[in-house]
C-alpha positions in Angstrom: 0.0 0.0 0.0 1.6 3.2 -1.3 1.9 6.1 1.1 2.7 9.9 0.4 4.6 10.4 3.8 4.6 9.8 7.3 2.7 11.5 9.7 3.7 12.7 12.8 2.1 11.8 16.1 2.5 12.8 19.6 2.8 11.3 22.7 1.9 12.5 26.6 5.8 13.3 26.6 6.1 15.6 23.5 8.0 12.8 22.0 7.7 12.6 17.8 7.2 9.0 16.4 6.7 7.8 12.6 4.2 5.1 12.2 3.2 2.9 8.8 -1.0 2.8 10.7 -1.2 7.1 10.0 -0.2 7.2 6.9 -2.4 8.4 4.0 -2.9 6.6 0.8 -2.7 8.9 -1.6 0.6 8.4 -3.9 0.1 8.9 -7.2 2.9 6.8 -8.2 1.6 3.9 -8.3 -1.2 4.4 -10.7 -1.1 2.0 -13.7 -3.3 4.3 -15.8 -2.0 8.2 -16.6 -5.9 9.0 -16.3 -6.6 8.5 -12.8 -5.9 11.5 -11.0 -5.4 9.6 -7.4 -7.3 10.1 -4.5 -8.0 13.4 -3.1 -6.8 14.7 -0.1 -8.4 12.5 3.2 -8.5 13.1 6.7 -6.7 10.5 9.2 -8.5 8.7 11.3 -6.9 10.5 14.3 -7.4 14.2 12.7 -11.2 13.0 12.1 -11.8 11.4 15.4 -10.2 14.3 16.8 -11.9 16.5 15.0 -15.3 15.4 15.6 -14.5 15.3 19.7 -14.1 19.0 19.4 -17.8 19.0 17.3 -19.4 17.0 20.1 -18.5 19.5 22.5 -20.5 22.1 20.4 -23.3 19.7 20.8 -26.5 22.1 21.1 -28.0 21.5 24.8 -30.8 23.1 26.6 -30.0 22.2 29.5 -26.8 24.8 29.2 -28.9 27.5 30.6 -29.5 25.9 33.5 -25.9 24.3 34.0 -23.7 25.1 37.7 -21.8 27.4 38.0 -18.7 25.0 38.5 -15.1 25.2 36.7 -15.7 22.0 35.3 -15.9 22.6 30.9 -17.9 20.7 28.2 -16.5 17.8 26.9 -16.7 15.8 23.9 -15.9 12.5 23.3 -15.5 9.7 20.7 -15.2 6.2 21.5 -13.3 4.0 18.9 -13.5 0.2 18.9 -11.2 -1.5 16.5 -11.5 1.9 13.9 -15.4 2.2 14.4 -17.3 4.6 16.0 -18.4 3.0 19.1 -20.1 6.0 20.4 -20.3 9.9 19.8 -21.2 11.7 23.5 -20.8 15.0 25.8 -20.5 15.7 29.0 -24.1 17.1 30.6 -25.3 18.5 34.3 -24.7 15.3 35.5 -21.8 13.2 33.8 -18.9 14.1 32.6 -18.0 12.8 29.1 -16.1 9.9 30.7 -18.5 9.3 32.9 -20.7 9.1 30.1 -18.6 6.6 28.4 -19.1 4.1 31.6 -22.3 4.6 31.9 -23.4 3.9 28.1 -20.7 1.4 27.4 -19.6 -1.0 30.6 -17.0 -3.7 29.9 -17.3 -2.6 26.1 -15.1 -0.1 26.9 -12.1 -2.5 27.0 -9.5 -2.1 24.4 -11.3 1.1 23.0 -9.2 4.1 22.1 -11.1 7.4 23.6 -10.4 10.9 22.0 -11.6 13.9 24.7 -12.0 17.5 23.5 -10.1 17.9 27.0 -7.9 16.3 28.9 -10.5 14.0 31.2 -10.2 14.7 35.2 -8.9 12.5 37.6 -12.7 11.4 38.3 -13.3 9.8 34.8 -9.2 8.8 34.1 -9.8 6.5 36.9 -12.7 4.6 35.6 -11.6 4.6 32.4 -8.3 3.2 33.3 -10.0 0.6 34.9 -12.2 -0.1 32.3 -9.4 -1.0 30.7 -9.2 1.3 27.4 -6.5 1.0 25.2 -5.7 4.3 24.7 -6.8 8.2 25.5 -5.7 11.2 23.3 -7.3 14.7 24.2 -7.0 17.7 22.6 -3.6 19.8 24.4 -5.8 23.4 25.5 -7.6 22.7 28.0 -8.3 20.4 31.1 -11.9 19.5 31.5 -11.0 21.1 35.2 -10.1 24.5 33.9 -6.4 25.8 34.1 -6.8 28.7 32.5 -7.3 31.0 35.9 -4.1 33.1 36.6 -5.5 33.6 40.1 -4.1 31.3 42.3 -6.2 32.5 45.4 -8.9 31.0 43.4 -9.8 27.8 45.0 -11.9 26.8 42.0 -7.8 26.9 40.4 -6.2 25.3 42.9 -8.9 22.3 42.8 -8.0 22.4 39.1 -4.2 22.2 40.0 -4.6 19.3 42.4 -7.0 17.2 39.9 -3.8 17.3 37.5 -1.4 16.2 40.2 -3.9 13.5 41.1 -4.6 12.7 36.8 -0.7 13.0 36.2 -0.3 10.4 38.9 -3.0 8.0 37.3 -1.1 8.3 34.0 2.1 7.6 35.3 1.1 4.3 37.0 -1.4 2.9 34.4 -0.6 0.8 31.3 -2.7 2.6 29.1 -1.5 5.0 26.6 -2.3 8.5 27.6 -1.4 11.0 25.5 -2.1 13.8 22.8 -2.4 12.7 19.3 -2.2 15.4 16.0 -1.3 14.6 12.7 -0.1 17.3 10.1 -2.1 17.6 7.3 -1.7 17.2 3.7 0.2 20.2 1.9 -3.6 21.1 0.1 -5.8 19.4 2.6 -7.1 23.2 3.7 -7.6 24.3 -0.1 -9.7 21.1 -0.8 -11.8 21.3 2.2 -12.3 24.9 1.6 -13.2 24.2 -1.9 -15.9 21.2 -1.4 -17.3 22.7 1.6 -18.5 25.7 -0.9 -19.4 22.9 -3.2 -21.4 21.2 -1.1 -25.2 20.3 -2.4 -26.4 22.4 0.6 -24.8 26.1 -0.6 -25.4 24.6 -4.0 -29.1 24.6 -2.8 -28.6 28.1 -2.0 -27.3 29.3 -5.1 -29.9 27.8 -6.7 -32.4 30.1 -4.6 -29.7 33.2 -6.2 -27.7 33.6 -3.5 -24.5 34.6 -3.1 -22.4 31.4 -2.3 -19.2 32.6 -1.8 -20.2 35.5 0.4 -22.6 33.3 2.5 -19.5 30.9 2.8 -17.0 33.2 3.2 -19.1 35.4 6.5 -19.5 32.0 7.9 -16.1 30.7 7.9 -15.0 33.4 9.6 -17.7 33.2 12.0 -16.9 29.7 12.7 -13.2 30.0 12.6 -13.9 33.1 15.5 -15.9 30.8 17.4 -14.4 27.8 17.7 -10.4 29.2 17.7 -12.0 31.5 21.0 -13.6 28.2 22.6 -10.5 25.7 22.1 -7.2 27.5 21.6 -5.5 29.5 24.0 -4.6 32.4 22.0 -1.5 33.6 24.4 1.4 31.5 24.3 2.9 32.1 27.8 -0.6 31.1 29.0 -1.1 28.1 26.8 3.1 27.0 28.0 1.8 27.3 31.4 -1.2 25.1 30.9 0.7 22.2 28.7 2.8 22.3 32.2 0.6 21.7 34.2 -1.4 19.2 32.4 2.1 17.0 32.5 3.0 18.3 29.1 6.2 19.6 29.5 8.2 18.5 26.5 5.6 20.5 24.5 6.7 23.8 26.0 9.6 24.0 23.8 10.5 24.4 20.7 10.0 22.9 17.7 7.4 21.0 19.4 5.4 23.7 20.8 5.2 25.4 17.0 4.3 22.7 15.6 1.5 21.8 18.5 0.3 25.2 17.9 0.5 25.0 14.0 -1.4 21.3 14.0 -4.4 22.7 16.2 -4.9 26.0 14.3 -5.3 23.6 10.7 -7.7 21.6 12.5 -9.9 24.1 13.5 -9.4 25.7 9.9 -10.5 22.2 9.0 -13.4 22.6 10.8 -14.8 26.1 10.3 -14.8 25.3 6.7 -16.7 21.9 6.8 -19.5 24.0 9.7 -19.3 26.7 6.7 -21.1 24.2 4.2 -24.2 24.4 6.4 -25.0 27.6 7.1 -26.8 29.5 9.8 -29.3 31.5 8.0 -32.1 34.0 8.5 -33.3 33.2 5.5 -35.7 30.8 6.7 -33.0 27.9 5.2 -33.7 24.5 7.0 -34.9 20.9 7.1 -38.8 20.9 6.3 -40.8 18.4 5.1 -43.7 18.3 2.7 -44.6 14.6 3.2 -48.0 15.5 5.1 -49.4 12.3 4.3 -46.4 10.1 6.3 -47.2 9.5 9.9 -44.1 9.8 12.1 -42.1 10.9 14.8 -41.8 14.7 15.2 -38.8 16.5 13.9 -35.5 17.5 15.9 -34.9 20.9 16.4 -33.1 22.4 13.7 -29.8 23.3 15.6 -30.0 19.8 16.2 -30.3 18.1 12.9 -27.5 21.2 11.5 -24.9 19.9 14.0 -25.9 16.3 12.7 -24.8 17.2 9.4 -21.6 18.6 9.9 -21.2 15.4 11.8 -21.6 13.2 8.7 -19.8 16.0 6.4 -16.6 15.3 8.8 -16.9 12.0 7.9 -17.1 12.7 4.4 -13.4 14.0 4.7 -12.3 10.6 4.9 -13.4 9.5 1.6 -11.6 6.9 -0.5 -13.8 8.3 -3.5 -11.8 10.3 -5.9 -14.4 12.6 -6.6 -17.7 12.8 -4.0 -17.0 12.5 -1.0 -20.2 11.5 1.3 -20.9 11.0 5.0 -23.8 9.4 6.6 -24.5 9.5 10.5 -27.5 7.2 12.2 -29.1 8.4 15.5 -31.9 6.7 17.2 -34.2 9.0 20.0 -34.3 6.3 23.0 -37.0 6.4 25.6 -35.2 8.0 28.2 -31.8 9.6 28.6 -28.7 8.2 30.3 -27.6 11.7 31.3 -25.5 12.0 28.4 -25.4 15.5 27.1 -27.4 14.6 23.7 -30.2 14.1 25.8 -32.7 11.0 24.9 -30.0 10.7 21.5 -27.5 7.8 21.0 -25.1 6.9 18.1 -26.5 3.7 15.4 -23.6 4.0 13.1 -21.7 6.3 11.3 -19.9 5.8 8.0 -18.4 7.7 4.7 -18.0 6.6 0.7 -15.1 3.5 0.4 -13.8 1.0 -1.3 -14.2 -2.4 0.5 -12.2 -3.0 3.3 -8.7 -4.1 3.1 -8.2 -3.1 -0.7 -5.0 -1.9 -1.4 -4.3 1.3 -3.4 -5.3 1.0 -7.0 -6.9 -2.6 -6.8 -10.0 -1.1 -7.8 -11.0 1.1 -10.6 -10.6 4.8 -10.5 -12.5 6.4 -13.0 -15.4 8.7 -13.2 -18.4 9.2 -15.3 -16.1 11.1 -18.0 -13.6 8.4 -18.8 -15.0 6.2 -21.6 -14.4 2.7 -20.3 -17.6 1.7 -18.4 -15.6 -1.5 -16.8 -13.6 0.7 -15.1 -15.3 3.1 -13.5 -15.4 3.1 -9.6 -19.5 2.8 -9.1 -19.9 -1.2 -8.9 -17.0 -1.5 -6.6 -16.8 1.7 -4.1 -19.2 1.2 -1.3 -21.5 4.0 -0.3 -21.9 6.1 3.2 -25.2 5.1 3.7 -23.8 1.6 3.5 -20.8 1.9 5.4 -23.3 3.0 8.5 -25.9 0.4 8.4 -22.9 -2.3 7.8 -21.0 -1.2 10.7 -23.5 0.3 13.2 -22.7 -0.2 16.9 -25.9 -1.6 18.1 -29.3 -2.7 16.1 -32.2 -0.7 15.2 -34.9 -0.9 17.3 -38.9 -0.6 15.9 -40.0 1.3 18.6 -37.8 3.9 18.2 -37.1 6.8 15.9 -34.1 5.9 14.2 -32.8 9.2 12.3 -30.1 9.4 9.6 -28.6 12.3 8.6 -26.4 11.9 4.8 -24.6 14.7 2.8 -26.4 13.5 -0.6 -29.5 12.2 -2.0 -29.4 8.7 -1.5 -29.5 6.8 -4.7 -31.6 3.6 -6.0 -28.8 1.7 -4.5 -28.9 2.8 -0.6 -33.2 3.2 -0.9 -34.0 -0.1 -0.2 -31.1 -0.5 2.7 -33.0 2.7 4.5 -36.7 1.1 3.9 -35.9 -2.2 5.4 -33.6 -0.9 7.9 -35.9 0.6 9.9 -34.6 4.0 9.8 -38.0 6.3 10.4 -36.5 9.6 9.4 -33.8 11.0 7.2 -32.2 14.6 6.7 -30.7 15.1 3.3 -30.8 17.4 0.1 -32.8 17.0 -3.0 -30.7 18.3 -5.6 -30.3 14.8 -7.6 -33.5 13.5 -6.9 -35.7 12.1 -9.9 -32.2 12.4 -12.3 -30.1 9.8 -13.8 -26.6 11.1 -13.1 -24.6 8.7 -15.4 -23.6 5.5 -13.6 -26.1 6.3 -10.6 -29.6 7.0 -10.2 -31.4 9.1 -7.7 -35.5 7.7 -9.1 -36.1 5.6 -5.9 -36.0 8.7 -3.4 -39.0 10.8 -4.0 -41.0 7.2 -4.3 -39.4 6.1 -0.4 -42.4 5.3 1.4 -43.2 5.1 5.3 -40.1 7.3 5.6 -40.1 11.1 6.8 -38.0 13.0 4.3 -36.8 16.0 5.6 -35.6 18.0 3.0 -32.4 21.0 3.1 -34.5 24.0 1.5 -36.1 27.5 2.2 -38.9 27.4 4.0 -42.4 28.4 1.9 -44.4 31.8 3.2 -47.1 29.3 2.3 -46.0 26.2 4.2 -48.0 27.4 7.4 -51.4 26.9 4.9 -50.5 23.9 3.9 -49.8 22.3 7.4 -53.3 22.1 8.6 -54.0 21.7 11.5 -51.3 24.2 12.9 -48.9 22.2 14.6 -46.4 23.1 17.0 -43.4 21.4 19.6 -42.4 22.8 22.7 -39.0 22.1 24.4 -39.4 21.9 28.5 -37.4 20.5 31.0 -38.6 17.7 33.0 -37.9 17.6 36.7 -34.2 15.8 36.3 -33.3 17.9 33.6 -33.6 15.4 30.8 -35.2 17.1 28.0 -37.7 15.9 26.1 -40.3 16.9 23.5 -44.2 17.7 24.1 -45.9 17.7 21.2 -48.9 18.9 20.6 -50.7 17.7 17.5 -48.1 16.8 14.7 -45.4 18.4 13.9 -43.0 18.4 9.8 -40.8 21.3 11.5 -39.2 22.7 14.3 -40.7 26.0 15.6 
């Protein structure tokens, strides 16, 4: 298997190691045929379960208004058993991520590798240590116990201090591998984010409604890259030197490997203000809405929801094998009560992206797209879709009684239909921009005729969808007395208020 370079990866003790698992396949040397143009650029698995840690953190919660006034942070966290997604959670009022991870996984834990948005606290290292994980990486800004307080009269800092004595202690006398784990990214991984992000079916959506793409992209990149650069990197060096410290990361405090920390965070969240950017935040009444009156169903997520759903599955789609469309597909199922994770009543089904089967080598299947002439050797028959890839490797089965959600970057075609029908799934969240057409080796005919589903459709909402709805309809988000929150419905609802 040809690679284009080594990655780099770090340990708890700064230490830089080259490893044959990180590295990308993307060399174009070893193409047999001068037409293939290689892969595109790909996320590791590291950078993408990395990435998507930080995401979960972001995860929209209610219950935030309401949370103590405590130094503890948010917290994200992906659980990764054997290189799937085992489980997507936050920290809420009651749990902390980790704590999370105990609670919704048990003994499955074992041998799992863990990526935290924050280095966990002493609280959850413990457990998970004794769960016996393989392997925690956290992202180096942050402890979920904030360091960031200069005052040391503070006793909410000094608690902070002695939880990373206590956690530095854990680490030191535990087996497992503890540590913080970036990759550098390709030399034009940023351009070619940046560039399908724009291209992505939901701005081209909006430029079909004569909008101005590049400025709506452009305003919310920077938006994004404002937000999220704010909530996880520590702008001042001194301070973020003094934190690395005290999280037992001392090695990082000099150079070259503090640059090149600093360097590897700033591209990933430049990664990720892009690929938020391809869903948008509008006031232009932009959302998912359904006109599929006549389909009885579950009522619909709230719309921050379903948004930060998306962006889930278009992180995955960064890690396409597909040298041209790259497409991500995320399953959720609504339980009937919450574990006191921070996505409420919501738990992870599967989660997958466009690939070729596993274990292929580079180049052992065909390449070629719709414009090369030689039907045998296009990629279609052999490359497996996202909306395959979830269902095939989902972490626990589909129950009936439940609403089972998926969320997918593209139409599904006549291929994945039938998979979503008899799957159970009861929802989905997609655009419409292929549906009904014949796009050369793939057909989109079977989605508008996908029956005892809910579609729920990326467009701009009608001035006349209100008439249409009859009986006015409308949800209400309330806490109950644990603060778990749930949905009251009242009559039935296609759309979030």
């Amino acid at each position: 298997m040809a690679a284009s370079g080594s990655r780099r990866s770090f340990d708890g003790h700064g230490s830089v190691s080259n490893s044959e698992e990180w590295r990308d396949v993307t060399d174009v040397g070893v193409q047999t045929d001068a037409r293939v143009q290689g892969l595109a650029p790909r996320l590791s698995k590291v950078n993408l379960f990395t990435l998507l840690s930080l995401w979960m953190e972001l995860f929209p919660k209610k219950e935030q208004e309401h949370r103590r006034k405590d130094a503890t942070a948010d917290s994200g966290l992906v659980v990764v058993q054997e290189c799937k997604v085992l489980g997507l959670h936050c920290s809420s009022v009651q749990l902390h991520a980790g704590q999370v991870a105990v609670v919704k996984h048990g003994p499955r834990l074992k041998g799992c590798d863990l990526y935290f948005s924050r280095k966990p606290c002493s609280t959850c290292l413990k457990m998970l240590i004794n769960a016996g994980v393989n392997r925690i990486s956290y992202w180096p800004s942050d402890a979920e116990i904030s360091l960031l307080s200069t005052d040391n009269a503070d006793s909410r800092h000094q608690d902070a201090i002695l939880d990373a004595t206590a956690a530095e202690r854990l680490k030191s006398n535990s087996r497992i591998h503890i540590c913080v784990l970036l990759q550098s990214l390709g030399s034009n991984m940023l351009q070619f984010v940046d560039e399908t992000s724009q291209n992505c079916e939901f701005l081209e959506k909006i430029a079909a409604d004569n909008l101005d793409v590049a400025d709506v992209f452009k305003q919310e990149r920077l938006n994004n890259l404002s937000d999220f650069s704010g909530r996880f990197l520590v702008e001042d060096e001194e301070q973020h030197r003094y934190v690395l410290n005290k999280m037992g990361l001392e090695n990082f405090c000099v150079e070259p490997n503090f640059g090149n920390l600093r360097q590897h965070m700033k591209d990933l969240i430049k990664i990720l203000a892009s690929v938020a950017a391809g869903v948008p935040v509008l006031q232009r009444g932009y959302g998912f809405f359904t006109r599929d009156l006549q389909v009885l169903g579950s009522s619909a997520l709230p719309q921050d929801v379903v948004r930060h759903c998306i962006i889930q599955a278009r992180l995955l789609a960064c890690r396409t094998e597909d040298p041209k469309v790259g497409v991500g597909a995320v399953i959720w199922a609504e339980g009937k009560q919450s574990q006191c994770d921070g996505t409420g009543r919501l738990y992870l089904v599967g989660c997958g992206y466009n690939a070729y089967p596993v274990g292929a080598g580079y180049a052992e299947y065909p390449q070629l797209d719709h414009r090369q002439e030689e039907r045998q050797n296009r990629k279609y028959r052999y490359i497996l879709h996202a909306e395959q890839n979830a269902l095939t490797f989902r972490s626990t089965e589909i129950k009936d009684e439940e609403n089972t959600m998926m969320f997918v970057t593209k139409c599904p075609c006549d291929e994945c239909i039938p998979l979503i029908s008899c799957a159970g799934i009861k929802q989905i969240y997609t655009t419409d921009l292929n549906s009904g057409k014949v796009r050369h080796d793939i057909s989109y005919l079977r989605f508008n005729k996908l029956s005892g589903v809910q579609k729920f459709i990326w467009q701009q909402k009608c001035s006349d969808f209100e008439e249409q709805a009859a009986p006015q309809i409308s949800t209400t988000l309330h806490q109950r007395s644990d603060n778990v929150e749930v949905l009251s419905v009242r009559g039935r609802q296609n759309h979030p208020e």
